[in-house]
C-alpha positions as CSV (number, residue, x, y, z in Angstrom):
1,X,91.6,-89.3,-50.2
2,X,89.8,-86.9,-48.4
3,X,89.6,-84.7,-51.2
4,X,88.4,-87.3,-53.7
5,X,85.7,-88.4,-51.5
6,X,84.6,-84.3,-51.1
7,X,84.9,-84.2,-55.1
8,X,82.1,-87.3,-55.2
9,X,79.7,-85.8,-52.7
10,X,79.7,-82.5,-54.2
11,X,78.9,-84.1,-57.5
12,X,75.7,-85.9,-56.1
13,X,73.8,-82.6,-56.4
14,X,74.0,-83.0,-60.7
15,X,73.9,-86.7,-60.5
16,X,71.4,-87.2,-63.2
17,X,74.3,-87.0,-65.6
18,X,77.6,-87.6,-66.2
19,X,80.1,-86.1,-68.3
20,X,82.5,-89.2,-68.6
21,X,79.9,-92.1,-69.0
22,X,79.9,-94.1,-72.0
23,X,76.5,-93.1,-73.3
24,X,74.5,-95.9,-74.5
25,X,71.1,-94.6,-75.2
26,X,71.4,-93.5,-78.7
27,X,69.8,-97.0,-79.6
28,X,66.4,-96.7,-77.3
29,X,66.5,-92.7,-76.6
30,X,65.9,-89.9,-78.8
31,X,67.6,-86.4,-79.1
32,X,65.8,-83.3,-78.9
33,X,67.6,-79.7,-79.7
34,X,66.1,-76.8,-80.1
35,X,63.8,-76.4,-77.4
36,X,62.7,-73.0,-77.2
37,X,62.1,-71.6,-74.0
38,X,60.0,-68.2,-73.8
39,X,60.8,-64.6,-72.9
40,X,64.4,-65.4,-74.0
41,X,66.5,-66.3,-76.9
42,X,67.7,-69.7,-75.5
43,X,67.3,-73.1,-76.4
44,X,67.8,-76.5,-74.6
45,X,68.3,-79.8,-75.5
46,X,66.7,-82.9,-73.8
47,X,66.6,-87.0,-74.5
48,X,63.1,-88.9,-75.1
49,X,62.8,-92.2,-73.7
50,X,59.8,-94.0,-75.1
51,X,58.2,-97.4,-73.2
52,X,58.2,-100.5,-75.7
53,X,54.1,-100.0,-76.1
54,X,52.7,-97.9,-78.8
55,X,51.0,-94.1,-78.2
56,X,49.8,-92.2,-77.0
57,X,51.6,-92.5,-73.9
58,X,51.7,-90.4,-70.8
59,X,55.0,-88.7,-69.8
60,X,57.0,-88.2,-67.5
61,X,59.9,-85.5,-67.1
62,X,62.7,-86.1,-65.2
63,X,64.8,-83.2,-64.0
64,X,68.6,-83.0,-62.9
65,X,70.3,-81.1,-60.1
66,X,73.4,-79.0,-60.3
67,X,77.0,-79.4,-60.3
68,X,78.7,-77.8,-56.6
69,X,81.5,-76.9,-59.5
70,X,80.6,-74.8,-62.4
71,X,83.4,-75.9,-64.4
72,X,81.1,-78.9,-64.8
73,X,77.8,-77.8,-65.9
74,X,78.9,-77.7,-69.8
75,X,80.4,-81.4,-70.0
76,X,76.7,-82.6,-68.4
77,X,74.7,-85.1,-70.6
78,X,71.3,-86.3,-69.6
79,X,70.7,-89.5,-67.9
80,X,70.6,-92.6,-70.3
81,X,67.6,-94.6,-71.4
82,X,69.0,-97.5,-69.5
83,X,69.4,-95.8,-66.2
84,X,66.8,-97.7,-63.5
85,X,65.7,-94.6,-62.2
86,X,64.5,-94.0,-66.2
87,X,63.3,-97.7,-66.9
88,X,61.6,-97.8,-63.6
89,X,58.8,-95.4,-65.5
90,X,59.5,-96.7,-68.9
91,X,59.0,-100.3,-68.1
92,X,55.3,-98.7,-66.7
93,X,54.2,-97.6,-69.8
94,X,55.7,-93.6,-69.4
95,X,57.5,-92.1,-71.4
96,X,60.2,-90.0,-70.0
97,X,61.7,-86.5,-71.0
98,X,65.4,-85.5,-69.4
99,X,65.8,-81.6,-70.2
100,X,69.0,-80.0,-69.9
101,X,68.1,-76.6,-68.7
102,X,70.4,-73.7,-70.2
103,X,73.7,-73.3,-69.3
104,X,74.4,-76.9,-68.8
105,X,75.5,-79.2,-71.2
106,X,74.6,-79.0,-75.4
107,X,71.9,-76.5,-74.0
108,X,72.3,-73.0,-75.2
109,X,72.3,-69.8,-72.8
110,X,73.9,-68.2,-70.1
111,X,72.9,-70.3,-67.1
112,X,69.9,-68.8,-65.7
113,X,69.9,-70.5,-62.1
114,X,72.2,-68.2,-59.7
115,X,71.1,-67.5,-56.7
116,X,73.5,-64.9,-55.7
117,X,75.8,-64.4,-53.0
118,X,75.2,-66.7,-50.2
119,X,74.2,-63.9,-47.5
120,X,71.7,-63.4,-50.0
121,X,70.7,-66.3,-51.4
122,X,67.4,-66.0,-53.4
123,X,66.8,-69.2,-53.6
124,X,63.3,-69.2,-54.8
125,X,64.5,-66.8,-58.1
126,X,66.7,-69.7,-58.8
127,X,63.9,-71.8,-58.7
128,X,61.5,-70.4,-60.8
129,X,64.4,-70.1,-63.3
130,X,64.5,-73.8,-63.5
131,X,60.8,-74.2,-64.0
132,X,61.0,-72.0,-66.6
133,X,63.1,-74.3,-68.4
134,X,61.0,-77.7,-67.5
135,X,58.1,-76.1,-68.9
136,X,59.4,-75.2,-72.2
137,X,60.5,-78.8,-72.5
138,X,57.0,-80.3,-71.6
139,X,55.2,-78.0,-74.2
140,X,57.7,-79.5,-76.5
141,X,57.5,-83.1,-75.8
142,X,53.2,-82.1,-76.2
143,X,53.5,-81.6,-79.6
144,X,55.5,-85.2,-80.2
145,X,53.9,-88.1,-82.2
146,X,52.7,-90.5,-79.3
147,X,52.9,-88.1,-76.5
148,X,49.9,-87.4,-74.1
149,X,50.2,-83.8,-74.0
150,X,48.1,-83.7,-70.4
151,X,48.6,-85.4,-67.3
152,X,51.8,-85.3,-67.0
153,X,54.4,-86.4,-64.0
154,X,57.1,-84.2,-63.0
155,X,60.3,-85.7,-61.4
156,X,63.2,-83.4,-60.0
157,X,66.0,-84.5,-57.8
158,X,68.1,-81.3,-55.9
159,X,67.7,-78.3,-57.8
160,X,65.5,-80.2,-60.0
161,X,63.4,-80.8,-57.4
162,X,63.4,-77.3,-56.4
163,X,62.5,-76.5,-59.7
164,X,59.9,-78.5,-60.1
165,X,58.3,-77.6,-57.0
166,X,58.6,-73.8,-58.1
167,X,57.0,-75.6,-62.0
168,X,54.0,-76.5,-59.6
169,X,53.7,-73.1,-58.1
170,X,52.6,-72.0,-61.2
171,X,50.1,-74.7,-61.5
172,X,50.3,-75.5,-65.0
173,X,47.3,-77.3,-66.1
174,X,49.2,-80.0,-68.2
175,X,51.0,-81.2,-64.9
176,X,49.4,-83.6,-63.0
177,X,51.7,-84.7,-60.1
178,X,55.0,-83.8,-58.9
179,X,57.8,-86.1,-57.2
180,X,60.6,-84.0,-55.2
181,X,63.4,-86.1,-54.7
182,X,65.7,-84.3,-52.3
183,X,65.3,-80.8,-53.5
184,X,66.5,-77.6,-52.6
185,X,69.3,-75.3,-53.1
186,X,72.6,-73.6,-51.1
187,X,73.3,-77.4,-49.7
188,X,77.5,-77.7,-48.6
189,X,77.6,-74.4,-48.1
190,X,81.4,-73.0,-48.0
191,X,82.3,-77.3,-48.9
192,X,80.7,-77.9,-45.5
193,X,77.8,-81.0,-45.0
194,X,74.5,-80.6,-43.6
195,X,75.1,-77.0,-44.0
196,X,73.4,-74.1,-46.0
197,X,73.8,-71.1,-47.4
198,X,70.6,-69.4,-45.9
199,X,68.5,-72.0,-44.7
200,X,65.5,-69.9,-43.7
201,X,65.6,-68.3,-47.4
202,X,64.9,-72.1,-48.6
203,X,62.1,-72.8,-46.5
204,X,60.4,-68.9,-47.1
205,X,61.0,-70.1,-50.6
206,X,58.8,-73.2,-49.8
207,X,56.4,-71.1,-48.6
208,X,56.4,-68.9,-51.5
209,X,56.0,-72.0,-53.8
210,X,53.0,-73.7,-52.0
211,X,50.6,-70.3,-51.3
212,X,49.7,-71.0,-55.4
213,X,51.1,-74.4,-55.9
214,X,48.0,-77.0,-56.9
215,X,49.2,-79.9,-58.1
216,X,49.8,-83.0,-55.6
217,X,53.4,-83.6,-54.6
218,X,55.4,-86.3,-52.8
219,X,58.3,-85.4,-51.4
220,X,61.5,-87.6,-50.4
221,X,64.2,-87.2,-48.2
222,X,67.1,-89.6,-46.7
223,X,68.3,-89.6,-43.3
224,X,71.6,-89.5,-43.8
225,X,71.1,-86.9,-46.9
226,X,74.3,-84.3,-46.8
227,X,72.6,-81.7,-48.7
228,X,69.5,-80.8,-46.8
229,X,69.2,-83.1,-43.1
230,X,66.0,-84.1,-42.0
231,X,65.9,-80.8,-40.1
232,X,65.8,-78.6,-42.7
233,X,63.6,-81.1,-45.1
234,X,60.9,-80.9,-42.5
235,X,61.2,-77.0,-42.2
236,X,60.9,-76.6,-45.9
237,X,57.6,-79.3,-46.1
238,X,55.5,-77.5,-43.5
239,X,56.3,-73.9,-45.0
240,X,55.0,-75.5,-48.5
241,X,52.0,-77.2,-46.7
242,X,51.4,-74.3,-44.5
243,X,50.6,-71.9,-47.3
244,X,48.4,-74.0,-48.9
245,X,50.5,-76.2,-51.1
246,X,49.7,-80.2,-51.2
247,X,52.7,-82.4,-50.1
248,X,52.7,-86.2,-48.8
249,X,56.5,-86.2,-46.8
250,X,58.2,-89.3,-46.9
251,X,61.3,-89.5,-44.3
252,X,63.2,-92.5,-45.6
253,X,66.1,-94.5,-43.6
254,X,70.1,-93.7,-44.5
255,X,70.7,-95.1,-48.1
256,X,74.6,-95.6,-49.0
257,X,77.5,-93.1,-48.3
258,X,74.9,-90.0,-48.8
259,X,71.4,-90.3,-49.4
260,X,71.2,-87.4,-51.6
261,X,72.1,-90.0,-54.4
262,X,69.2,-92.2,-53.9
263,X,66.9,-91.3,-57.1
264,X,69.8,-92.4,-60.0
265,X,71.5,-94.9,-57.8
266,X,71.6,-98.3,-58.4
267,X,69.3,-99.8,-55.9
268,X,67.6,-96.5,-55.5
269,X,64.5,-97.7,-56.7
270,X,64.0,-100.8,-54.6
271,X,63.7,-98.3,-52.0
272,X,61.8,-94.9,-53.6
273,X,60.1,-96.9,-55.9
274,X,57.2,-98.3,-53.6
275,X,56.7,-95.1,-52.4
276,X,56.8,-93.2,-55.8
277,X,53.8,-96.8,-57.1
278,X,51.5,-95.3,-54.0
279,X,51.6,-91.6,-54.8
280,X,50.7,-91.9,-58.4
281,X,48.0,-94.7,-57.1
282,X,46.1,-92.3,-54.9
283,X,45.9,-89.5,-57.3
284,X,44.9,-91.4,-59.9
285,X,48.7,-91.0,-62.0
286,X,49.4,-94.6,-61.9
């Protein structure tokens, strides 16, 4: 029992997708393949959820987290079209994007997001791997019929998150706003909670991300989040706000068994989804 439950928290990290869901998206989604992404010989694949109104239509790109197991990264799928953390911004007029960066699922390539050993962790490498990835797919979904190719809203939960903060270190002019929903990286270090590998790698990484990051960015994190504690959450946001970057921290209550689930579960949004209206309200995203 103990081990089962272990299994399920470790899996929240990647919970954007599952490889053992009945997929029903195929109706209401569309597949992409063959997503270049530059300076290497990979492709990715992603799915295209389109709102019920005609275009052009703003998007939005939704990124997942990683599996604590790498046996699991190749049987990972993206999120359906009916998922609420997807309709939420569908039903809103957005479309959404869900990339699968390389080396998980149909995607092509070695996996490109190692850190290294954890005494070593170079976390913010890792990071800027992942952007990589989210911005092939956003030049991509550009160039679609009925796609705004500007303005765009970048979602990332775990190492999505980190990735898409490390996208808006780059400051890429087609991105308008970016949501972090419980990034980071190294979280259960050695299959232990509310542990890391190298904590103060994760928050110099921050810092490295916000000296040249632009773009507004709301952050989320859950009390009872077994990944990365309130602690550590608040560590990382003042490094990123201290070197410059722009960041509105949100310090939710506890949410279920472990927090870290809260973007794709359901529920989630009756509780991020206030917070996520108000952002894209005040910077003019909504």
């Amino acid at each position: 029992m103990r081990l089962g439950l272990l299994a399920a928290l470790l899996l929240l990290g990647a919970c954007a997708v599952s490889p053992t869901a009945t997929d029903t998206a195929a109706a209401v989604g569309e597949e992409l393949s063959g997503i270049a992404v530059p300076g290497t010989d990979a492709t990715i694949t992603a799915r295209l959820c389109r709102p019920a109104q005609p275009g052009p239509v703003r998007l939005v790109v939704i990124n997942h987290g990683s599996p604590a197991n790498a046996a699991e990264r190749p049987g990972m799928r993206p999120a359906s079209c009916t998922t609420e953390a997807v309709r939420w911004f569908t039903d809103r007029g957005f479309a959404v994007l869900l990339p699968l960066r390389r080396g998980y699922g149909a995607s092509g390539g070695a996996w490109a997001e190692a850190y290294g050993g954890c005494q070593s962790a170079d976390f913010a490498s890792a990071g800027r791997a992942s952007a990589a990835d989210i911005a092939a797919a956003i030049a991509h979904a550009g160039r679609l019929p009925g796609i705004r190719a500007e303005a765009v809203v970048v979602v990332g939960q775990s190492a999505g998150g980190w990735g898409s903060l490390a996208l808006a270190a780059s400051s890429p002019p087609q991105v308008a706003a970016i949501i972090n929903m419980a990034g980071g990286r190294g979280g259960w270090a050695q299959g232990v909670p509310n542990t890391n590998c190298r904590p103060d790698r994760l928050v110099e990484g921050a810092a490295a991300y916000g000296a040249t990051a632009r773009a507004p960015t709301l952050w989320l994190y859950t009390a009872n989040d077994s990944f990365f504690a309130p602690a550590l959450a608040t560590r990382m946001h003042a490094a990123f706000t201290g070197a410059g970057g722009q960041a509105r921290m949100m310090a939710l209550g506890p949410f279920g068994r472990d927090g870290h689930s809260l973007f794709f579960s359901q529920g989630g949004s009756a509780v991020w989804g206030a917070h996520v209206e108000a952002f894209l309200a005040a910077t003019g995203n909504h």
